[in-house]
N, CA, C and O atoms as CSV, one atom per row, in Angstrom:
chain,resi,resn,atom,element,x,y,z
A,1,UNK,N,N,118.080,72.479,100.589
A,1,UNK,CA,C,116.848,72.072,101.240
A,1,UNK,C,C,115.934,73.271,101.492
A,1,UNK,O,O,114.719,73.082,101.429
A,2,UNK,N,N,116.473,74.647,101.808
A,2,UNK,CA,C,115.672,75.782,101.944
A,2,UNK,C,C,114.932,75.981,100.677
A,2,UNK,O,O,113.745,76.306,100.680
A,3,UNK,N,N,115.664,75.777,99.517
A,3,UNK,CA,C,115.049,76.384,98.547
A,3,UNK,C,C,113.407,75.269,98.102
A,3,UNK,O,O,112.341,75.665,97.632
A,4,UNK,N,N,113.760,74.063,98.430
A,4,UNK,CA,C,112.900,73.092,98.198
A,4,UNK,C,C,111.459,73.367,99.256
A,4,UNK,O,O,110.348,72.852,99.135
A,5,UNK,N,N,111.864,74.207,100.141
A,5,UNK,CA,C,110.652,74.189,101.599
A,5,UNK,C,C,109.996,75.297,100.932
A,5,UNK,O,O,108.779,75.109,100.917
A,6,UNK,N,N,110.380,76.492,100.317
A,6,UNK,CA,C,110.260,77.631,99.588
A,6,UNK,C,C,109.338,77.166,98.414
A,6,UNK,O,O,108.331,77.786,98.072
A,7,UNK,N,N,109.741,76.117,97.884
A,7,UNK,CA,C,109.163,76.079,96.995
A,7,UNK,C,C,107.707,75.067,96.945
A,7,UNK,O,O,106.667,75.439,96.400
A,8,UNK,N,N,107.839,74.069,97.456
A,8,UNK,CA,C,106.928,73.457,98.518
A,8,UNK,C,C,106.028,74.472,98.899
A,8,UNK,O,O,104.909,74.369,98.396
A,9,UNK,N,N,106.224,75.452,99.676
A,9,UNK,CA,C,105.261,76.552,100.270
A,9,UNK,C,C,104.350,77.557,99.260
A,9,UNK,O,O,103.262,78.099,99.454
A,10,UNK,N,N,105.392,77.573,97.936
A,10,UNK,CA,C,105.100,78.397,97.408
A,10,UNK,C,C,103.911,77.618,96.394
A,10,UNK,O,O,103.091,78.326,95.810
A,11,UNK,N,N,103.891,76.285,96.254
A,11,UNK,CA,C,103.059,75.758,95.404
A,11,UNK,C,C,101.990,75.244,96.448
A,11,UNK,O,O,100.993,75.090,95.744
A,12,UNK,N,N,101.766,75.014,97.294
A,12,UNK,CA,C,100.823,75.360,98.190
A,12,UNK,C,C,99.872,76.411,98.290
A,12,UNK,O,O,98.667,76.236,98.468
A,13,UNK,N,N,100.334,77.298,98.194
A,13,UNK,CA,C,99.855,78.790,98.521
A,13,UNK,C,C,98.945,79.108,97.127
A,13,UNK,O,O,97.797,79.551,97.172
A,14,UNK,N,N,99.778,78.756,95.719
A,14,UNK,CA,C,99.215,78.898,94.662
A,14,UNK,C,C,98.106,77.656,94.618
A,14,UNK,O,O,96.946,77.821,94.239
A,15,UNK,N,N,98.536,76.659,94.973
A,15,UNK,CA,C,97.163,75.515,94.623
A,15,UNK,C,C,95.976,76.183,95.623
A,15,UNK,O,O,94.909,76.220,95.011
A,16,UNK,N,N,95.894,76.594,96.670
A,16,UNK,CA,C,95.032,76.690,97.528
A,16,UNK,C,C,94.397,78.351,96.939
A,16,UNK,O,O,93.268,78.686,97.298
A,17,UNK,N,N,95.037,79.069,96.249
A,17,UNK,CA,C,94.764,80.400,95.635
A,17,UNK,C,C,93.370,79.880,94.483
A,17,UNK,O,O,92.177,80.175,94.412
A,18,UNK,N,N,94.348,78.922,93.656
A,18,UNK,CA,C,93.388,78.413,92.690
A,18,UNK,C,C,92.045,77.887,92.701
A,18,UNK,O,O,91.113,78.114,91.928
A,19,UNK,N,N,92.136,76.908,94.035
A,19,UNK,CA,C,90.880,76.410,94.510
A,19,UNK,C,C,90.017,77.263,95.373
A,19,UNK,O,O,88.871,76.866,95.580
A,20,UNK,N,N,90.461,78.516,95.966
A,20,UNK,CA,C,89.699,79.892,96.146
A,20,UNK,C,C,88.843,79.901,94.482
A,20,UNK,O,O,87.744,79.388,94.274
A,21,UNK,N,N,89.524,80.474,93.666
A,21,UNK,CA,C,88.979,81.139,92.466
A,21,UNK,C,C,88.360,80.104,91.743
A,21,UNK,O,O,88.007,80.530,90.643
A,22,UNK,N,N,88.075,78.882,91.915
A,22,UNK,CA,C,87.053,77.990,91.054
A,22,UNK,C,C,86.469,77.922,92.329
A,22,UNK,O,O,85.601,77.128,91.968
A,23,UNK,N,N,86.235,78.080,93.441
A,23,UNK,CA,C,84.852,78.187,94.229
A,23,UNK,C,C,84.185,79.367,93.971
A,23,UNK,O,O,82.968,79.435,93.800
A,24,UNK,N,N,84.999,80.355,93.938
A,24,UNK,CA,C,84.039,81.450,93.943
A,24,UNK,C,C,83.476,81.677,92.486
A,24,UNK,O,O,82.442,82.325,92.322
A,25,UNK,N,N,84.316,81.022,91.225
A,25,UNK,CA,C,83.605,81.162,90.223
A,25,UNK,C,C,82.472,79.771,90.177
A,25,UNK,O,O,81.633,80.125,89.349
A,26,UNK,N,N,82.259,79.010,90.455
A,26,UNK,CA,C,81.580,78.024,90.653
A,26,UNK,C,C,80.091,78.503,92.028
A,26,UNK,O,O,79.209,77.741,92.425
A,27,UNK,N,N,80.313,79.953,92.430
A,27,UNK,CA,C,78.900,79.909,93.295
A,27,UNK,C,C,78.276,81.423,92.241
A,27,UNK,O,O,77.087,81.727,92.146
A,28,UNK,N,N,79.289,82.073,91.646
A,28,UNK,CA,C,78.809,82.883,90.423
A,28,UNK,C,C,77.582,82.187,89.622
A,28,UNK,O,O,76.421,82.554,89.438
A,29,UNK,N,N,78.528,80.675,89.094
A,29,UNK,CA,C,78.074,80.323,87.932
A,29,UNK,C,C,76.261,79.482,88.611
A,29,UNK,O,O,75.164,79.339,88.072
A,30,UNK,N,N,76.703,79.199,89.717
A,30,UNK,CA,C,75.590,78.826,90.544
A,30,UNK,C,C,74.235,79.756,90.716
A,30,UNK,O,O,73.027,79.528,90.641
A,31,UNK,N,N,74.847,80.633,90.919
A,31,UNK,CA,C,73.885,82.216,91.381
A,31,UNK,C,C,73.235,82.584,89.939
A,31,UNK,O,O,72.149,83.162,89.993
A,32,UNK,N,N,73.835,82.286,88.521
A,32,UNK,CA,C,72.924,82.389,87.373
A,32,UNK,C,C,72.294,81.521,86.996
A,32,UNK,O,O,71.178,81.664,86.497
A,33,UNK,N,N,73.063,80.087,87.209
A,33,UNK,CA,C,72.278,78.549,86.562
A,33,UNK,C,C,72.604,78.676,85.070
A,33,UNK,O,O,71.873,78.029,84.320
A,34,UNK,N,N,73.505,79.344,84.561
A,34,UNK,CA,C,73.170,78.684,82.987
A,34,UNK,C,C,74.351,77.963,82.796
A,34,UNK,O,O,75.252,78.613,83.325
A,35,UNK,N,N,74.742,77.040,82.347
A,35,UNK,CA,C,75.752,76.454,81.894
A,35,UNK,C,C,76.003,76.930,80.458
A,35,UNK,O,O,75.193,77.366,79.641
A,36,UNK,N,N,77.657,76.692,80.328
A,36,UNK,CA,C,77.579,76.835,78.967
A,36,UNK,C,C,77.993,79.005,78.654
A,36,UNK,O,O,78.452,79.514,77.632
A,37,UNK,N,N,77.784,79.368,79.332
A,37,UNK,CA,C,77.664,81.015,79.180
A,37,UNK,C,C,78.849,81.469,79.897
A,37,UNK,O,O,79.467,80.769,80.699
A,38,UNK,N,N,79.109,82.530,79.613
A,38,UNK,CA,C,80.165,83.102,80.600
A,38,UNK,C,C,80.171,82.826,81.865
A,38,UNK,O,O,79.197,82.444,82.514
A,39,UNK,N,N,81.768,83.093,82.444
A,39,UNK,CA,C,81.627,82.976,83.651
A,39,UNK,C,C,80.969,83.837,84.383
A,39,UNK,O,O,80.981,85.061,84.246
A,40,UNK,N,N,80.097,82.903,85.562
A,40,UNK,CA,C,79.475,83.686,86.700
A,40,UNK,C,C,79.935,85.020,87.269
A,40,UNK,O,O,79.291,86.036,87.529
A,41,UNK,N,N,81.655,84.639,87.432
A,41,UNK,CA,C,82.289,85.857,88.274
A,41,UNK,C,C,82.075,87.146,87.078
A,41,UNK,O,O,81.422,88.188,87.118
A,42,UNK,N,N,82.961,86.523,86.011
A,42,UNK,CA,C,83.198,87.488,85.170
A,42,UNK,C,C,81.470,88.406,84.568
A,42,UNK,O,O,81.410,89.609,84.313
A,43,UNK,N,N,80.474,87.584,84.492
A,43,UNK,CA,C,79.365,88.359,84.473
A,43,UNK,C,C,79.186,89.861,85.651
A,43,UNK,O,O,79.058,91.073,85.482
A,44,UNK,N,N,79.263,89.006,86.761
A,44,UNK,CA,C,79.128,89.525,87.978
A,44,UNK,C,C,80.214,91.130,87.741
A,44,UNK,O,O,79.963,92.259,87.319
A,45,UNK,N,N,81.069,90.659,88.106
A,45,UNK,CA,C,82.151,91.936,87.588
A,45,UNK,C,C,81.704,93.075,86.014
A,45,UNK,O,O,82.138,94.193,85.738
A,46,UNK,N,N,80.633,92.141,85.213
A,46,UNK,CA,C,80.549,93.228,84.153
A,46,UNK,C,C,79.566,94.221,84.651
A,46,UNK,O,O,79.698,95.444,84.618
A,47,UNK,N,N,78.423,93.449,85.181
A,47,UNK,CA,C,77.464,94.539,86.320
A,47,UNK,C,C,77.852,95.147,87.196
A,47,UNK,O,O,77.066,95.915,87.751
A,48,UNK,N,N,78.979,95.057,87.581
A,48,UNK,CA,C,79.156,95.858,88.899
A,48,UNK,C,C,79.482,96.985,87.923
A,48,UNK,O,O,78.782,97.992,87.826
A,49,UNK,N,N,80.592,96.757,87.199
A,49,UNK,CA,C,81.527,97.685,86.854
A,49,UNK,C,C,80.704,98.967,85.382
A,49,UNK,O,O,81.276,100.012,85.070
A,50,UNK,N,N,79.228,98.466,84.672
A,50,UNK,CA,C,78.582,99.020,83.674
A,50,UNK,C,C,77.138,99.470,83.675
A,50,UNK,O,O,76.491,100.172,82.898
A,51,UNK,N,N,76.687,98.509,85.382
A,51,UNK,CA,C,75.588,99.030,85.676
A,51,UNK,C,C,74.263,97.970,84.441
A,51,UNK,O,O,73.062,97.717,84.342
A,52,UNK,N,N,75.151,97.788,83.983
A,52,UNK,CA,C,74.493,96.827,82.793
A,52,UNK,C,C,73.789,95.804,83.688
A,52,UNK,O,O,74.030,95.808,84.895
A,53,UNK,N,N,72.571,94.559,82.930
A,53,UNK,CA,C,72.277,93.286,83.439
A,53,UNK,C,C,72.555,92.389,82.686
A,53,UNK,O,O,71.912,91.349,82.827
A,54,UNK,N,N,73.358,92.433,81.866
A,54,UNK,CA,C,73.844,91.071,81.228
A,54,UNK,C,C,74.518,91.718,79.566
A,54,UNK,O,O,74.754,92.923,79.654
A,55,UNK,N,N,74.730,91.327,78.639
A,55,UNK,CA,C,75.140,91.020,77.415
A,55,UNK,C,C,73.907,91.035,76.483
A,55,UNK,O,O,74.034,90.778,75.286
């Protein structure tokens, strides 16, 4: 039964991880408006990290 509460917890933790990371890529993809194009986050992360504005 421990291992089942463990594991229970542990898929919790990951579903609620997941639905973190499609909100925050979902206010990315929001913050550009284009559908269809890379992801918001992953844009976001190429500017931070190249100083670049896009592709």
């Amino acid at each position: 039964m421990k291992n089942f509460k463990i594991f229970l917890l542990a898929a919790i933790i990951l579903f609620a991880a997941t639905l973190a990371i499609l909100e925050v890529d979902r206010q990315g993809a929001l913050m550009y408006g284009e559908g269809g194009a890379i992801s918001g986050t992953l844009r976001r992360f190429y500017e931070k990290n190249t100083g670049s504005e896009g592709f």
